[in-house]
N, C-alpha and C positions, 0 to 999 in steps of 0.2 A: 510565480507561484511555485514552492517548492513541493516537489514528491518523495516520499522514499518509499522503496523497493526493500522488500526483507525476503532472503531467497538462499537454501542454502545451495543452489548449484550458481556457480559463478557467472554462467554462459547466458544467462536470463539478464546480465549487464547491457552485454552487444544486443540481445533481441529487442530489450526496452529503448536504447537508445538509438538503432535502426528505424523502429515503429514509428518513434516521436521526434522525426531529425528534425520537419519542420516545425512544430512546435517548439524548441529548443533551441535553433537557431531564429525564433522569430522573439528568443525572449520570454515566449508565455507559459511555457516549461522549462522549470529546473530541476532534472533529478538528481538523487542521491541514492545511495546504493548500502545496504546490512547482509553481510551473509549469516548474520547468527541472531535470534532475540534479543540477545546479551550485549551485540554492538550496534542494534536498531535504539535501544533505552540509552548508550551510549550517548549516541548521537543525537539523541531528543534531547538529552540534559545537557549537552554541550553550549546551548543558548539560552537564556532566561527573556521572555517566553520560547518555545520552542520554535521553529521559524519554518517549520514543515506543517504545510495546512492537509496532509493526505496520506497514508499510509496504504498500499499493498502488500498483505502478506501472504507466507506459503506457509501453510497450515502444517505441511508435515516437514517436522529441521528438527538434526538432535540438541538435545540441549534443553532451551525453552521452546516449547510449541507454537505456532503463530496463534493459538485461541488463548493461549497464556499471555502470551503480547498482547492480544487483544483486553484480554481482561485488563492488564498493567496499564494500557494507555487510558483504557477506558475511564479507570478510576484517577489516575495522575493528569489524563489529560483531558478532558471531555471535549473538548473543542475541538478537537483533530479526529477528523473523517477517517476510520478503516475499514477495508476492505478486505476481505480474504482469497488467495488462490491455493484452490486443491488441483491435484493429480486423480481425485476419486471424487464424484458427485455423490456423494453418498449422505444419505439424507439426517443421520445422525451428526456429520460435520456441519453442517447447512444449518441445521436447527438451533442448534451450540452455537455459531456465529452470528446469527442471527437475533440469538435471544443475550448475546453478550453486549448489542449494540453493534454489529457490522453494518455498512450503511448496504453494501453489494455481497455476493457471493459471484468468482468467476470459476470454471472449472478450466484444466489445461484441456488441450493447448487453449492461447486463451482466444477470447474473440476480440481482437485490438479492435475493432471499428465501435463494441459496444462499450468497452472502454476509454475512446475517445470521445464518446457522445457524454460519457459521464464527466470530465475532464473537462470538458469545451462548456458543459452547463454549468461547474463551479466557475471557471473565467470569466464567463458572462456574467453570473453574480458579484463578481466585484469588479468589473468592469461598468456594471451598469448601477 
């Protein structure tokens, strides 16, 4: 099951793929990695269908915003899960992701265990 990661601080690479060794090494996670809006859409259109069933983003990257991502996938992709990460819980981003179709809201730093519980229940749905 593939993931991408939209982030623009690079070092969020090593933390995600730290978090998830053993998923990744068992196979049931594959991540992929955008540091910008612009090479997350990239990368979604690089395959017909897209072959990323999940997306996490970080709400605040210059350029395109991840609620701007969001909105983009949303209408180009509806099939594909995202999710947003803020730096700020703040309740106007929250609302705005939420109401664009986010499936989660996580704030930094993030809580990898509840984000594992979400990750392990999509597996299991196509696993089972």
């Amino acid at each position: 099951m593939k993931f991408l990661v939209v982030d623009d601080e690079q070092d969020v690479e090593m933390l995600f793929r730290q978090k998830f060794r053993k998923e990744i090494r068992s196979g049931d996670v594959h991540l992929e990695f955008a540091f910008s809006g612009k090479q997350a859409l990239e990368l979604l259109n690089s395959t017909e269908p897209p072959d990323v069933v999940y997306v996490f983003s970080d709400i605040n990257m210059p350029g395109m915003t991840g609620l701007e991502l969001l909105d983009t996938i949303k209408s180009e992709y509806p099939q594909i899960h995202v999710s947003m990460i803020s730096a700020y819980g703040d309740d106007d981003n929250y609302r705005r992701a939420i109401e664009s179709g986010a499936k989660e809201f996580f704030t930094k730093p993030i809580d990898f265990e509840s984000l594992k519980t979400e990750i392990n229940k999509m597996i299991q749905k196509t696993k089972g």
